[in-house]
mmCIF entry with sequence, helices, sheets and N, C-alpha, C, O atoms, coordinates in Angstrom:
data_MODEL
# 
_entry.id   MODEL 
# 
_entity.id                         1 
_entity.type                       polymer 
_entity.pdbx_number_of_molecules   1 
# 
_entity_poly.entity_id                      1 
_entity_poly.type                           'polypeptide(L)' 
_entity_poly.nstd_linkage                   no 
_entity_poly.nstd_monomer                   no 
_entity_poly.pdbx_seq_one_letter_code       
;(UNK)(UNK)(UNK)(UNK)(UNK)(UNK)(UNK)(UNK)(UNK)(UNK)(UNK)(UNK)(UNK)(UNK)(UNK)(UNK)
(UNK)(UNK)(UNK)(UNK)(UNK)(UNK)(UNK)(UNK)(UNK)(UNK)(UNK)(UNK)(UNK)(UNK)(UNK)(UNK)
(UNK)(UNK)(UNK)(UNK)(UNK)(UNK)(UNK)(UNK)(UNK)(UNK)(UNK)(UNK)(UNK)
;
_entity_poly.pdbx_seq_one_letter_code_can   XXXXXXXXXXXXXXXXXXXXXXXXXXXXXXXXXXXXXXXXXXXXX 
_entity_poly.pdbx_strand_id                 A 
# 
loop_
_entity_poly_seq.entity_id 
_entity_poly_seq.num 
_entity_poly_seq.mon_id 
_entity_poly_seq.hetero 
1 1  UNK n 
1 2  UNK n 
1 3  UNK n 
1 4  UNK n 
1 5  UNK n 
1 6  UNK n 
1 7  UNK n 
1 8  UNK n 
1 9  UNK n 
1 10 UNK n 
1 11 UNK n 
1 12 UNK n 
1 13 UNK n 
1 14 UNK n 
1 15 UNK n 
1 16 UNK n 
1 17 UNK n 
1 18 UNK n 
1 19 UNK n 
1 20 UNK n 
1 21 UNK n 
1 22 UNK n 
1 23 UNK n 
1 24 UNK n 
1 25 UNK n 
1 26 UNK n 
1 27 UNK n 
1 28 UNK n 
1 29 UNK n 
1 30 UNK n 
1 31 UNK n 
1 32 UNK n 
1 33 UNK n 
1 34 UNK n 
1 35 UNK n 
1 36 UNK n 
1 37 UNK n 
1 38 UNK n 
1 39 UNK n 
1 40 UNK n 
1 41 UNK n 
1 42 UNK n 
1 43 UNK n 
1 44 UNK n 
1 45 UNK n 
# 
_struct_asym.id          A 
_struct_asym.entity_id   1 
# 
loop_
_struct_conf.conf_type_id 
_struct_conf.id 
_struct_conf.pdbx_PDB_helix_id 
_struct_conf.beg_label_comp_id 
_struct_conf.beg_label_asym_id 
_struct_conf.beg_label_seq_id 
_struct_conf.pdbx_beg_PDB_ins_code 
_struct_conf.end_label_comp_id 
_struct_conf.end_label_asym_id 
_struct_conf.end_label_seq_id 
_struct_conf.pdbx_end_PDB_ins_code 
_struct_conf.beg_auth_comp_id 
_struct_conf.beg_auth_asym_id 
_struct_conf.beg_auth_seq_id 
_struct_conf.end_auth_comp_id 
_struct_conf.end_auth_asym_id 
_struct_conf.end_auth_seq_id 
_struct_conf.pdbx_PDB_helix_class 
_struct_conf.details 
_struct_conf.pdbx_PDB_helix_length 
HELX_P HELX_P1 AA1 UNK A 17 ? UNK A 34 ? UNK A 17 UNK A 34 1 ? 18 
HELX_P HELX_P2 AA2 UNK A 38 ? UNK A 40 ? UNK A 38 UNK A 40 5 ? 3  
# 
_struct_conf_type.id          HELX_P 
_struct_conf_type.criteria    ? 
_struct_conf_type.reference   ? 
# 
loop_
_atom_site.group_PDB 
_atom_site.id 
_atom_site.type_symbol 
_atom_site.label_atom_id 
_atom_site.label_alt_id 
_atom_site.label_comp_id 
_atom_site.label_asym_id 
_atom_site.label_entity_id 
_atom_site.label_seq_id 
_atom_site.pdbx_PDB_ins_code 
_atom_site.Cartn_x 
_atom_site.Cartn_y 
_atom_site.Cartn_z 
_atom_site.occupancy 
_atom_site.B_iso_or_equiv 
_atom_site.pdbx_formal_charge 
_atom_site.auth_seq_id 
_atom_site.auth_comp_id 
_atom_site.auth_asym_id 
_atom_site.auth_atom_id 
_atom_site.pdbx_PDB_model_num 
ATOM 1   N N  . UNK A 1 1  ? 0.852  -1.161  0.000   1.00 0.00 ? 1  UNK A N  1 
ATOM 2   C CA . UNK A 1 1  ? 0.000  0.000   0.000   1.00 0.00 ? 1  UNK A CA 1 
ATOM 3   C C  . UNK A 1 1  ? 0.903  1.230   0.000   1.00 0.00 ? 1  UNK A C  1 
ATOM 4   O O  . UNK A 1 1  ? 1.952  1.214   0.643   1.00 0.00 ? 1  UNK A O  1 
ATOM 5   N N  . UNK A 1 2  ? 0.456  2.472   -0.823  1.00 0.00 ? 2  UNK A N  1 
ATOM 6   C CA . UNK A 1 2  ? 1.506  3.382   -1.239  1.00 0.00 ? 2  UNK A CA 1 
ATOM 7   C C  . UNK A 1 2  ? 0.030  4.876   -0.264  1.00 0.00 ? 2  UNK A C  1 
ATOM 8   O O  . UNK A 1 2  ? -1.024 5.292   -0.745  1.00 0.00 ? 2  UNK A O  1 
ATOM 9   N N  . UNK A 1 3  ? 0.599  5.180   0.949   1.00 0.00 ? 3  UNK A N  1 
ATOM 10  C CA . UNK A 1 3  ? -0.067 6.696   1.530   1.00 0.00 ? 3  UNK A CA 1 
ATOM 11  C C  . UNK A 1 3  ? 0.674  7.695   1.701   1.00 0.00 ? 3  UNK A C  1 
ATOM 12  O O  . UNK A 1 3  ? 1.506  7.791   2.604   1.00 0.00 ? 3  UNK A O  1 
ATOM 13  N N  . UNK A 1 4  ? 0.385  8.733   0.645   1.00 0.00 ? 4  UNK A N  1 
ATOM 14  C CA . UNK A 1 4  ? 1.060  10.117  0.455   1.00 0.00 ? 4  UNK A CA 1 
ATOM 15  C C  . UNK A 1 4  ? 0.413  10.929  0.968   1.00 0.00 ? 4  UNK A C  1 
ATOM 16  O O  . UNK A 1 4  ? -0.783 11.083  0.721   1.00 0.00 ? 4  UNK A O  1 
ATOM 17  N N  . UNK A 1 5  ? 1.268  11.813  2.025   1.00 0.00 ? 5  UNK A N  1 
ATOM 18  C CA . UNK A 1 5  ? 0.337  12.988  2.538   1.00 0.00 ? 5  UNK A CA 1 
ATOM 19  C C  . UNK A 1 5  ? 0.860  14.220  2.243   1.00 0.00 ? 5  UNK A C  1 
ATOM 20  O O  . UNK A 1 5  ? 1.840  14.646  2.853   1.00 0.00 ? 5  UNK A O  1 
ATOM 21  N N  . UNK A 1 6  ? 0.409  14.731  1.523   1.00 0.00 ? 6  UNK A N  1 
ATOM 22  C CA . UNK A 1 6  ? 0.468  16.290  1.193   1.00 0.00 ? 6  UNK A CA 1 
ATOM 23  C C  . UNK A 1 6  ? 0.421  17.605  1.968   1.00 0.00 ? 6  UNK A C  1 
ATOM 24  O O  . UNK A 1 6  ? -0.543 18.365  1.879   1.00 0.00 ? 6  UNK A O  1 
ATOM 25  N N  . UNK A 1 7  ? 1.401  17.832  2.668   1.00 0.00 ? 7  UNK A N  1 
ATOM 26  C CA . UNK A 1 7  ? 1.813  19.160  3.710   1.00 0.00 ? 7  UNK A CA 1 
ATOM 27  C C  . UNK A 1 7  ? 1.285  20.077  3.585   1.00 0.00 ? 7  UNK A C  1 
ATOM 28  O O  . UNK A 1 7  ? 0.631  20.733  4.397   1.00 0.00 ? 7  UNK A O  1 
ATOM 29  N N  . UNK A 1 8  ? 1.588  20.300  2.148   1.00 0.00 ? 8  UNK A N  1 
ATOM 30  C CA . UNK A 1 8  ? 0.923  21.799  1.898   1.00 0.00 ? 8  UNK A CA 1 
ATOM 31  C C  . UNK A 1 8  ? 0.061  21.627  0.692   1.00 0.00 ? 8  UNK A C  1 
ATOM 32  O O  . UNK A 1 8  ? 0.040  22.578  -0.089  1.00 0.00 ? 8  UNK A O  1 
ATOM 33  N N  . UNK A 1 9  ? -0.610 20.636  0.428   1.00 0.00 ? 9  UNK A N  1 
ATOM 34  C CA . UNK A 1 9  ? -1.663 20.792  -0.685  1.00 0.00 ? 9  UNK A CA 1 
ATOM 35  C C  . UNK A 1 9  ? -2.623 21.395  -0.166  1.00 0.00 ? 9  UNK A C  1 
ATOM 36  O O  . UNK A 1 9  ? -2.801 21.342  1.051   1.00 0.00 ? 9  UNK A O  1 
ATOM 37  N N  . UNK A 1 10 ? -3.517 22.161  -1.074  1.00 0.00 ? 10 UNK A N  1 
ATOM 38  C CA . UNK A 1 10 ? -4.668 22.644  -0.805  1.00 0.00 ? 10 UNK A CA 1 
ATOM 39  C C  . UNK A 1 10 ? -5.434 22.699  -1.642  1.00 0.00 ? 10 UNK A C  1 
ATOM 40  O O  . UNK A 1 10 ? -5.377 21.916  -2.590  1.00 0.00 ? 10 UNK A O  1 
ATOM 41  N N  . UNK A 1 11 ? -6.504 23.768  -1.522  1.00 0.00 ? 11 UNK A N  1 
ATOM 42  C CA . UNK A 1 11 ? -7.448 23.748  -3.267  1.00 0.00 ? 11 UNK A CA 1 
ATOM 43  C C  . UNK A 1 11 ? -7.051 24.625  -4.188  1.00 0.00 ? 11 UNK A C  1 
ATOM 44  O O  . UNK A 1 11 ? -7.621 25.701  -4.005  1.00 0.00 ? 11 UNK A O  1 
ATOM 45  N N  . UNK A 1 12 ? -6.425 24.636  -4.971  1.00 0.00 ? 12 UNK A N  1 
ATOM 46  C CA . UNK A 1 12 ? -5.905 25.427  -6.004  1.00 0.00 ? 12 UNK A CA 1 
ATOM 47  C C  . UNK A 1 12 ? -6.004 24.937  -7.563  1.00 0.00 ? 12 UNK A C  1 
ATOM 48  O O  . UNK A 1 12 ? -6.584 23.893  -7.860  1.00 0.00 ? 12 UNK A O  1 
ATOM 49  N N  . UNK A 1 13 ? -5.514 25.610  -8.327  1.00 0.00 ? 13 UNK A N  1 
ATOM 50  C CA . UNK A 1 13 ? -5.021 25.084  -9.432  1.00 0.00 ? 13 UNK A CA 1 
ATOM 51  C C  . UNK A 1 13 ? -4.903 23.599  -9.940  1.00 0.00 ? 13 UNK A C  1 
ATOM 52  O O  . UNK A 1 13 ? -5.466 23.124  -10.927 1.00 0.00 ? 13 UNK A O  1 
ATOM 53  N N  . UNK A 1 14 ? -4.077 22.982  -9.087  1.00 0.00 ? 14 UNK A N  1 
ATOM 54  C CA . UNK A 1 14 ? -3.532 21.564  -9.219  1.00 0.00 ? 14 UNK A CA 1 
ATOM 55  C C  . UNK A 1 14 ? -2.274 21.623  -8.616  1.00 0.00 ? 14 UNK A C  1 
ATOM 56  O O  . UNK A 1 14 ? -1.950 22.667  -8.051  1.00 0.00 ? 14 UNK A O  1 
ATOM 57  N N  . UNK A 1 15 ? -1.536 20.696  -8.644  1.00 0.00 ? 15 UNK A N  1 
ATOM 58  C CA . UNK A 1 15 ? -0.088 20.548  -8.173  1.00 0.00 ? 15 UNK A CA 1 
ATOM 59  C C  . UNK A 1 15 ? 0.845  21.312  -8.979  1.00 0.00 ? 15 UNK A C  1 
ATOM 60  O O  . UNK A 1 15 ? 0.576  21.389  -10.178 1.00 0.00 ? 15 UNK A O  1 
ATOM 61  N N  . UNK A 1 16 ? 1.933  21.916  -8.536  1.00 0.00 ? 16 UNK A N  1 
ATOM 62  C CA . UNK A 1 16 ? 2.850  22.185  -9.250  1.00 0.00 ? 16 UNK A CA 1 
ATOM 63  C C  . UNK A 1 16 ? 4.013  20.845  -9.831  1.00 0.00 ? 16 UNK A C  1 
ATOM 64  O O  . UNK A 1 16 ? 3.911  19.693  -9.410  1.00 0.00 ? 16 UNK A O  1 
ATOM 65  N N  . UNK A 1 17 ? 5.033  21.261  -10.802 1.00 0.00 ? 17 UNK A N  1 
ATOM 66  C CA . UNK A 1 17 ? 5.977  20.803  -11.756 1.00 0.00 ? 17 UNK A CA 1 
ATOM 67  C C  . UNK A 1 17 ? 6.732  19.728  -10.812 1.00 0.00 ? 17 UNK A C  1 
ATOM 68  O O  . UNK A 1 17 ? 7.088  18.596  -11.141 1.00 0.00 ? 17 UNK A O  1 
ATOM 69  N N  . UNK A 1 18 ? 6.925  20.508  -9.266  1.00 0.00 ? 18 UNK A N  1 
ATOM 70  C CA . UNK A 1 18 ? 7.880  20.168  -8.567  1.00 0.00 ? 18 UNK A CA 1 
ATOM 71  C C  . UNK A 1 18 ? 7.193  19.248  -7.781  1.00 0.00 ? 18 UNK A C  1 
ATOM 72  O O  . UNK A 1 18 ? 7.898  18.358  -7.304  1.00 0.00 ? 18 UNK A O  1 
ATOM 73  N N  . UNK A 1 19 ? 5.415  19.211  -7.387  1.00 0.00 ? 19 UNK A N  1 
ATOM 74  C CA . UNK A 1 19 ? 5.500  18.191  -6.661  1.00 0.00 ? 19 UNK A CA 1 
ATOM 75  C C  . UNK A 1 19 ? 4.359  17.140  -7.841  1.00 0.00 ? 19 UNK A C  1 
ATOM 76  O O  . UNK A 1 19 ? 3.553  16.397  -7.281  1.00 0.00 ? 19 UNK A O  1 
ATOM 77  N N  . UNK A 1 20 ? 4.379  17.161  -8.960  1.00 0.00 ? 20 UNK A N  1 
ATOM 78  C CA . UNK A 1 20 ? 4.172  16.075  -10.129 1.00 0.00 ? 20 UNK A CA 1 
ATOM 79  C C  . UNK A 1 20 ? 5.570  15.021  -10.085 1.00 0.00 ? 20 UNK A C  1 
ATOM 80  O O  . UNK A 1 20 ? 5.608  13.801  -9.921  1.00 0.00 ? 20 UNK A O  1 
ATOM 81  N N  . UNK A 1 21 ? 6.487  15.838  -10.262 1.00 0.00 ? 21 UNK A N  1 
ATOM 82  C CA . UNK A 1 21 ? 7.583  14.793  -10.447 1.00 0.00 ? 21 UNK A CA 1 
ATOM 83  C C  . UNK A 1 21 ? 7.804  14.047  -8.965  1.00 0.00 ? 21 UNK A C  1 
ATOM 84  O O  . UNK A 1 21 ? 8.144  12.867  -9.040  1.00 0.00 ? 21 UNK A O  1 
ATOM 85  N N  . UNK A 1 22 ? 7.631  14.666  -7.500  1.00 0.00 ? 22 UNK A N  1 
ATOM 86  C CA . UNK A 1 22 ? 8.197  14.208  -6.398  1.00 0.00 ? 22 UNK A CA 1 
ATOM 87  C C  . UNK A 1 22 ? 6.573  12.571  -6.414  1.00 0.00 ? 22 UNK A C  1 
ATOM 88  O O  . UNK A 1 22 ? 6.660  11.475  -5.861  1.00 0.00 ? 22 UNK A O  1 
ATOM 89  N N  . UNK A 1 23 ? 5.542  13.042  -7.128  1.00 0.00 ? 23 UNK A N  1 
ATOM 90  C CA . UNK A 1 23 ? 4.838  11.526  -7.012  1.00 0.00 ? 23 UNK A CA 1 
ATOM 91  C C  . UNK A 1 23 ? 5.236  10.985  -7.764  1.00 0.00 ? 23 UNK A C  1 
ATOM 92  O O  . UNK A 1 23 ? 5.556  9.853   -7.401  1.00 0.00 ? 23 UNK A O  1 
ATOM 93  N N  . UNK A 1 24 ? 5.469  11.257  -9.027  1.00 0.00 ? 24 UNK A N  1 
ATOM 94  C CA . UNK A 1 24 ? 5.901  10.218  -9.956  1.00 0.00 ? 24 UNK A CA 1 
ATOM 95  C C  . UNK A 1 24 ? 7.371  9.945   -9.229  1.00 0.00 ? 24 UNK A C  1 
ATOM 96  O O  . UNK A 1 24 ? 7.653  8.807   -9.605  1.00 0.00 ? 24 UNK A O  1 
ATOM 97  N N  . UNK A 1 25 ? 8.133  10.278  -8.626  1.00 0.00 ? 25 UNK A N  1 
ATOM 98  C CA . UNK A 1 25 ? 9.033  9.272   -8.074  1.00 0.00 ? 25 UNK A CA 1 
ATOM 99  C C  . UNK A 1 25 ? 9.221  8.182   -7.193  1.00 0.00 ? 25 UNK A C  1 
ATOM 100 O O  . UNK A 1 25 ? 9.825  7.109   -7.214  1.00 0.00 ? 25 UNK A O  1 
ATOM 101 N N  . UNK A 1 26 ? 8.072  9.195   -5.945  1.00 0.00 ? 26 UNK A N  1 
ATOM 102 C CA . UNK A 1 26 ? 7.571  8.056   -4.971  1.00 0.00 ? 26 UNK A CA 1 
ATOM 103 C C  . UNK A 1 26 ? 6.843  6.713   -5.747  1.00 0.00 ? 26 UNK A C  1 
ATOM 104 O O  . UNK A 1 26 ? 6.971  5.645   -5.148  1.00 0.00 ? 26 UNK A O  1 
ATOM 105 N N  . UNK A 1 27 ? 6.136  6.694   -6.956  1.00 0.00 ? 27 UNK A N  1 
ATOM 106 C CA . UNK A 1 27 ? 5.070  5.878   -7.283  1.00 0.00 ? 27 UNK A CA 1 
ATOM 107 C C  . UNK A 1 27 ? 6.278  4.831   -7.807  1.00 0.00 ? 27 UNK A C  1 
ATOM 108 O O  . UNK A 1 27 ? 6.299  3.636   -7.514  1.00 0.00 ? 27 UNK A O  1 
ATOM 109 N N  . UNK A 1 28 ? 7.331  5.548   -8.680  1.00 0.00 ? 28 UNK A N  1 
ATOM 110 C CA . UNK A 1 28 ? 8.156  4.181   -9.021  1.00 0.00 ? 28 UNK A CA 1 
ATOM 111 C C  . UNK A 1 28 ? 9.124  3.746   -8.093  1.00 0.00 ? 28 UNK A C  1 
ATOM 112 O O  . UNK A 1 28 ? 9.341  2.535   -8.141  1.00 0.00 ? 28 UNK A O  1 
ATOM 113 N N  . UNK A 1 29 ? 9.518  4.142   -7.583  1.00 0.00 ? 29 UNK A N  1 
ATOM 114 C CA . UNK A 1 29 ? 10.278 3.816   -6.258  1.00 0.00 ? 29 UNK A CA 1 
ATOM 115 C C  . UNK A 1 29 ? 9.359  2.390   -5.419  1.00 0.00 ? 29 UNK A C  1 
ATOM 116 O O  . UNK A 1 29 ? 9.835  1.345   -4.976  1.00 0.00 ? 29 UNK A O  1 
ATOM 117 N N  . UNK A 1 30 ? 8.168  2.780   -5.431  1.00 0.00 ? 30 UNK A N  1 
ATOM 118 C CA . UNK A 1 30 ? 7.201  2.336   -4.436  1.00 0.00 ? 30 UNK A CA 1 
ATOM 119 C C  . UNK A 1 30 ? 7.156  1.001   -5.497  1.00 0.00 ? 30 UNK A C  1 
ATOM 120 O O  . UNK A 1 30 ? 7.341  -0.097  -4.972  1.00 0.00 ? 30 UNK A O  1 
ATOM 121 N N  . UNK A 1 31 ? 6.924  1.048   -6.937  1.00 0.00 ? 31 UNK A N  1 
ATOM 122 C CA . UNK A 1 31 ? 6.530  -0.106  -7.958  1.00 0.00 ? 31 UNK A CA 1 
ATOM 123 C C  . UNK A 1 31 ? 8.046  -1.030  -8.075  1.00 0.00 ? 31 UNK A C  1 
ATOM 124 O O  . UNK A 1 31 ? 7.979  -2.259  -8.082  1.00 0.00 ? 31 UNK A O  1 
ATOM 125 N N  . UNK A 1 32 ? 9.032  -0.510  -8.140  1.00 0.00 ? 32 UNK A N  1 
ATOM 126 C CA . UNK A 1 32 ? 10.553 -0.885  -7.516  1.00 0.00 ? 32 UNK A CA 1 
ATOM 127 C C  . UNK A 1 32 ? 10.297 -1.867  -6.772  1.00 0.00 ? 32 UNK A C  1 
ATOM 128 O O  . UNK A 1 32 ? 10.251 -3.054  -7.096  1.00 0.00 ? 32 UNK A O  1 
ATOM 129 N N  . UNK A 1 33 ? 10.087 -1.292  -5.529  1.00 0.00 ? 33 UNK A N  1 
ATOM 130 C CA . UNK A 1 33 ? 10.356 -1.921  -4.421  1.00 0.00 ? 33 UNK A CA 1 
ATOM 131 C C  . UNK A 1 33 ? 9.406  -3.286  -4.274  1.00 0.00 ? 33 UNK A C  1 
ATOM 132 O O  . UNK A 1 33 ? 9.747  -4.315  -3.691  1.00 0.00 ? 33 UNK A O  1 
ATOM 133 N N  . UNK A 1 34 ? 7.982  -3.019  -5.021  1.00 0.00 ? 34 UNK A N  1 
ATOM 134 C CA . UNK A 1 34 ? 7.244  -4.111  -4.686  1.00 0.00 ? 34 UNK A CA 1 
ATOM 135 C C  . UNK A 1 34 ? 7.630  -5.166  -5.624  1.00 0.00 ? 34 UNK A C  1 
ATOM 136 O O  . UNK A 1 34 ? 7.453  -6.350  -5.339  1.00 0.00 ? 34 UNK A O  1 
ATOM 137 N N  . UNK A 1 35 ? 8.224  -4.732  -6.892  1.00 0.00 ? 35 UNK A N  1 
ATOM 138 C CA . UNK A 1 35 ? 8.532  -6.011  -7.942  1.00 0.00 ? 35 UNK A CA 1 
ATOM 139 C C  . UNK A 1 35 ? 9.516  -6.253  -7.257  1.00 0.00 ? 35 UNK A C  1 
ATOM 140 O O  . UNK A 1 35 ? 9.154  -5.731  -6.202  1.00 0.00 ? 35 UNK A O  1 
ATOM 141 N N  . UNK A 1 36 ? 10.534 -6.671  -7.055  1.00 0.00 ? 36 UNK A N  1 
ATOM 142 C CA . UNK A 1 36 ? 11.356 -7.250  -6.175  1.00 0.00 ? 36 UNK A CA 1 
ATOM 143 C C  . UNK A 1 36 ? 11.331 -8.078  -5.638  1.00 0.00 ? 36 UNK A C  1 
ATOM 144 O O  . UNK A 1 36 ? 10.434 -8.314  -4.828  1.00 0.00 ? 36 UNK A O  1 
ATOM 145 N N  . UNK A 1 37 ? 12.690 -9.147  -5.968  1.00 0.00 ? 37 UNK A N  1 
ATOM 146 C CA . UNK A 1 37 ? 12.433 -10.385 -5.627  1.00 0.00 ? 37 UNK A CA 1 
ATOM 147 C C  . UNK A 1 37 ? 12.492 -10.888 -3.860  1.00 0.00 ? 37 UNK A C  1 
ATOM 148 O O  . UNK A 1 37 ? 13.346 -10.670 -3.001  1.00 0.00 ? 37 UNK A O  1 
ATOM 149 N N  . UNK A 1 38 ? 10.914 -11.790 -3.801  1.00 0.00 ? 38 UNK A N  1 
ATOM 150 C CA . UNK A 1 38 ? 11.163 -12.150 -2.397  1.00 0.00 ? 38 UNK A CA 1 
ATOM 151 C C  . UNK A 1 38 ? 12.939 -12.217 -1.672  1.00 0.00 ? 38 UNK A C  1 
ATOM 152 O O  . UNK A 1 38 ? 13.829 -12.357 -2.511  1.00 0.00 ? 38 UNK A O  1 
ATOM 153 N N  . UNK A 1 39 ? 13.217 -12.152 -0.711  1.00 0.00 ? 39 UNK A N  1 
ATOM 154 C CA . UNK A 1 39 ? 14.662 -12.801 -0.268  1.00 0.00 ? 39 UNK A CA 1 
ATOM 155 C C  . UNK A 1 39 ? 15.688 -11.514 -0.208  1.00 0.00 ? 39 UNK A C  1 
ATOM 156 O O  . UNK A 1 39 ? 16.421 -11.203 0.731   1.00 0.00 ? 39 UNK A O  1 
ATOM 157 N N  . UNK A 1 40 ? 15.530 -10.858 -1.471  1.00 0.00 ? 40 UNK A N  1 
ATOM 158 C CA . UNK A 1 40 ? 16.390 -9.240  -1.714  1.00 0.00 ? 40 UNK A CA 1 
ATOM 159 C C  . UNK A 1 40 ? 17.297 -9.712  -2.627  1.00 0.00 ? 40 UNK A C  1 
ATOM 160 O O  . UNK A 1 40 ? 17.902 -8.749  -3.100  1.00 0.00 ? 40 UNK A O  1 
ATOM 161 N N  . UNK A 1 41 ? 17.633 -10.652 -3.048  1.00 0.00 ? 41 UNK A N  1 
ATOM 162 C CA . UNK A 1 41 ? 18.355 -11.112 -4.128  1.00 0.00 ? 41 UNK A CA 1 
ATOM 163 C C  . UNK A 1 41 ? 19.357 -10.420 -5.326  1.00 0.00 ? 41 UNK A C  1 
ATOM 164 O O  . UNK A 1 41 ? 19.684 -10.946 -6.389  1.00 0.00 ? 41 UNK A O  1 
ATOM 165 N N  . UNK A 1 42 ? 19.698 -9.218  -4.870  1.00 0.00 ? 42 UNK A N  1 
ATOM 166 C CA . UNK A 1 42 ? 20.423 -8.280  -5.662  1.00 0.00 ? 42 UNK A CA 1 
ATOM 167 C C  . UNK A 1 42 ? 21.765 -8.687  -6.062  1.00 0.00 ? 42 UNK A C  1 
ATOM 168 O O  . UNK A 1 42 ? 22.238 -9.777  -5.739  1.00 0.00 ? 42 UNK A O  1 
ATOM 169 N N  . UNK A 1 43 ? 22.329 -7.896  -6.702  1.00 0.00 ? 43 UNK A N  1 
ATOM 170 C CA . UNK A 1 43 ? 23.792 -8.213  -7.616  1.00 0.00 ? 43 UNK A CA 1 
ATOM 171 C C  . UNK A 1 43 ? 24.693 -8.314  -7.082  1.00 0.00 ? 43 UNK A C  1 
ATOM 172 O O  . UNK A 1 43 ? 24.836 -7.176  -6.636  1.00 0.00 ? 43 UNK A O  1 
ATOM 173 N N  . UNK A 1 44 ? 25.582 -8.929  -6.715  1.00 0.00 ? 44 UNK A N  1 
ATOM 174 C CA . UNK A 1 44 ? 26.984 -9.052  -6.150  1.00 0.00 ? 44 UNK A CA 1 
ATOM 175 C C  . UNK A 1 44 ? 28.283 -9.212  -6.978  1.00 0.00 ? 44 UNK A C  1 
ATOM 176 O O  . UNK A 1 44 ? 28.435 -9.741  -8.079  1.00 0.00 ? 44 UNK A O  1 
ATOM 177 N N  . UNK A 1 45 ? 28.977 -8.752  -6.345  1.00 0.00 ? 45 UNK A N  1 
ATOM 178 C CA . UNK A 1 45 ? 30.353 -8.476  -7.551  1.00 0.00 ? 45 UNK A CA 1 
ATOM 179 C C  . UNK A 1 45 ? 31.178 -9.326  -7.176  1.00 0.00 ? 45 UNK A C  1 
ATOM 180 O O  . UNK A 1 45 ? 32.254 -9.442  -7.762  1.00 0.00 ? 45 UNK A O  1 
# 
C-alpha cells in the first residue's frame, strides 16, 4: 500500500511541476520496491 500525505496541498489550481515529479518518483520507487524479488536477491560483484 503506497499513503502520500500532502503538507501543503490545498485547493488550487492543481499541483505544481515540482511536486508532479516528487509523485511520480515516490510511485516508481514504491513499484521498484514491490517487484522485487522475495529474499532481496540483488547483484553481487
Amino acid at each position: 500500500m503506497l499513503l502520500q500525505v500532502e503538507e501543503h496541498g490545498g485547493h488550487g489550481a492543481g499541483a505544481t511541476r515540482e511536486q508532479d515529479q516528487a509523485l511520480l518518483a515516490d510511485v516508481l520507487a514504491f513499484l521498484l520496491h514491490a517487484a522485487a524479488p522475495a529474499g532481496g536477491g540483488g547483484a553481487t560483484s
